[in-house]
N, C-alpha and C positions, 0 to 999 in steps of 0.2 A: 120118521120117514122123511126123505129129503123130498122137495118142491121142485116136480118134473116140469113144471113152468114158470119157475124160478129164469129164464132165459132172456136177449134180445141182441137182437144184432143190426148192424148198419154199413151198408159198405156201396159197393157198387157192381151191376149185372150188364147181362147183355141176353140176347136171345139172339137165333135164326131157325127158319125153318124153309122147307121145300111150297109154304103158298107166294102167290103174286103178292107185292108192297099191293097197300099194307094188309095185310094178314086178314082175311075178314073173321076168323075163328074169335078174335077178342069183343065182337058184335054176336057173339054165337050164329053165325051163317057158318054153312058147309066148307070146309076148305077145298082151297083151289082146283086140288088133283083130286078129289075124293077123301085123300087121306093124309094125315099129319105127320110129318117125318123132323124131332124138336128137338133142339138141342141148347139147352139153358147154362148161361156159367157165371159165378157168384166169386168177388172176393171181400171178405169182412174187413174192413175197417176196423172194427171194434166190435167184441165181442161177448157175451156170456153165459156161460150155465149153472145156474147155479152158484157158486163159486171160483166155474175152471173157466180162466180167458180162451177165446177163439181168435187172438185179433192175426191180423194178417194171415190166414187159410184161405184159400180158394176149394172151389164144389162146381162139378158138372151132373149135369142131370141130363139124360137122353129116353127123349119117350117118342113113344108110337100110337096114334089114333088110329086104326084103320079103317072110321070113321067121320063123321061129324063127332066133335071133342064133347059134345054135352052130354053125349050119350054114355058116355065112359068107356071101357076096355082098355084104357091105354097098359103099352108095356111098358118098363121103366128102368132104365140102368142108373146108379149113381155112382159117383167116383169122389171119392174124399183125397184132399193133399196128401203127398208121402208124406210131408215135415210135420205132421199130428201124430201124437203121441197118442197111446190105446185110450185113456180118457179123454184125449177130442175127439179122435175119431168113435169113439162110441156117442157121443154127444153129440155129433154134427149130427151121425145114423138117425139119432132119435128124433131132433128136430125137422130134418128133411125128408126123414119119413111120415113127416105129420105124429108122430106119436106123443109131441110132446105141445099140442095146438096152434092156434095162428091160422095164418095165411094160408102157411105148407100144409095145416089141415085140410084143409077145403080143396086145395089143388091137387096133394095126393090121394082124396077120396073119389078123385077117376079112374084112377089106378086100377086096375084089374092084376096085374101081373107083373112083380117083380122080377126083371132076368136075372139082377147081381146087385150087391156091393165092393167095388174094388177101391185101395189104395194105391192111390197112382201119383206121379210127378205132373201137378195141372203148372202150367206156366198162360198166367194172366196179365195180359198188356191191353194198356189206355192210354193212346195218345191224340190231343185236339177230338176232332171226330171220329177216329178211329177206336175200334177195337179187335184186340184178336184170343184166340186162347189155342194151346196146344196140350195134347195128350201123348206124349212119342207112340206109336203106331197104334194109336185110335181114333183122333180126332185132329182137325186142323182146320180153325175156320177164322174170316177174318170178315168185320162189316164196318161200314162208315154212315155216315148220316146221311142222310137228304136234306138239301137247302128248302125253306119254305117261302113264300113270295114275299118275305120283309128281308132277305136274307140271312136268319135265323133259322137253325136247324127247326125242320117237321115237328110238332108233337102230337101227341093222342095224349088225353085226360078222359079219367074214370070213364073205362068201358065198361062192359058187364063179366067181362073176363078178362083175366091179366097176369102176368106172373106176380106185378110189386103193384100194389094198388096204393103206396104212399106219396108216388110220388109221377107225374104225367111223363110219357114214355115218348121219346124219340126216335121218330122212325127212320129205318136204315135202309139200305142192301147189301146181302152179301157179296163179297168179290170172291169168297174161295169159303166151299163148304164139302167139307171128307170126312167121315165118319165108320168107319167098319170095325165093331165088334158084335159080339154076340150071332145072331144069324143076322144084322143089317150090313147094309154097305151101300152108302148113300154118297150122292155124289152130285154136287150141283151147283150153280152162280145166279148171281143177278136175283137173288127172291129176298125176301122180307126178311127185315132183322129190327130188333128196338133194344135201348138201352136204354137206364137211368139209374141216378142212387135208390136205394133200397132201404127201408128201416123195417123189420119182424119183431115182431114179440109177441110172447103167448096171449 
């Protein structure tokens, strides 16, 4: 039997969401509006499963709290690169469904409710402060950092909740956030976003 945690990956993410900078959900407080409206995007660097490389893929992940995020319920769409062949994409599924442990474990165990898995064309851009990512008519969002009073970007280090806990997170804000698939259609500026590199392994 092959070793479902035979995996690890490293690359670089980003996040946005509908709370005020910065986020207070990664403190486990209430979010801003009542409720979490999240949109996570991932590209590997380097990659593995086993034996199949992941490197350069990109992954979006879009959830829904319609509460406080500790409580769990979330809904959950993921979207894997077109350019993954049926054994990445069956790979990336397993690891970003938490199936195959880690991090995505514990994050995907809020999960209540899966809407989809699709293969779609993510386009992933990083430039200085910037970041953006596109889904052609799903998604379109783009964040930049925040200066902090040394003139170095913002960060947050080890909250109690996080998407990448390897590594302390820079906080952003959005300048353009679009999202509508499934029943959402989210639409909004100026709110909280964090990036940084990322390292998973089971």
């Amino acid at each position: 039997m092959k070793d479902t945690n035979d995996w690890r990956l490293e690359g670089s993410y980003f996040e946005a969401c509908n709370c005020e900078t910065a986020c207070p959900c990664v403190w486990f407080n209430a979010p801003s509006e009542g409720d979490c409206k999240l949109l996570v995007a991932w590209h590997i660097d380097k990659g593995h499963f086993q034996q199949l490389q992941l490197d350069d893929l990109n992954i979006a992940l879009a959830c829904y709290s319609p509460g406080h995020m500790r409580e769990g319920n979330w809904q959950a769409a993921l979207y894997v690169d077109a350019r993954s062949n049926a054994a990445q994409f069956d790979a990336i599924t397993q690891i970003f469904s938490g199936q195959s442990g880690g991090h995505l474990a514990v994050l995907m165990s809020f999960v209540g409710e899966v809407l989809g898995i699709k293969k779609v064309p993510i386009d992933y851009q990083e430039h200085d402060d910037n970041r953006r990512l596109t889904i052609p008519g799903i998604t379109s969002i783009e964040i930049e950092s925040i200066q902090g009073i040394s003139g170095a970007p913002a960060t947050i280090d080890n909250p109690p909740l996080c998407i990448v806990p390897s590594h302390p997170a820079t906080v952003a804000k959005s300048s353009r956030y679009h999202y509508q698939d499934y029943d959402k259609n989210w639409q909004f500026s100026d709110r909280n976003g964090y990036y940084s590199p990322f390292i998973y392994h089971a």
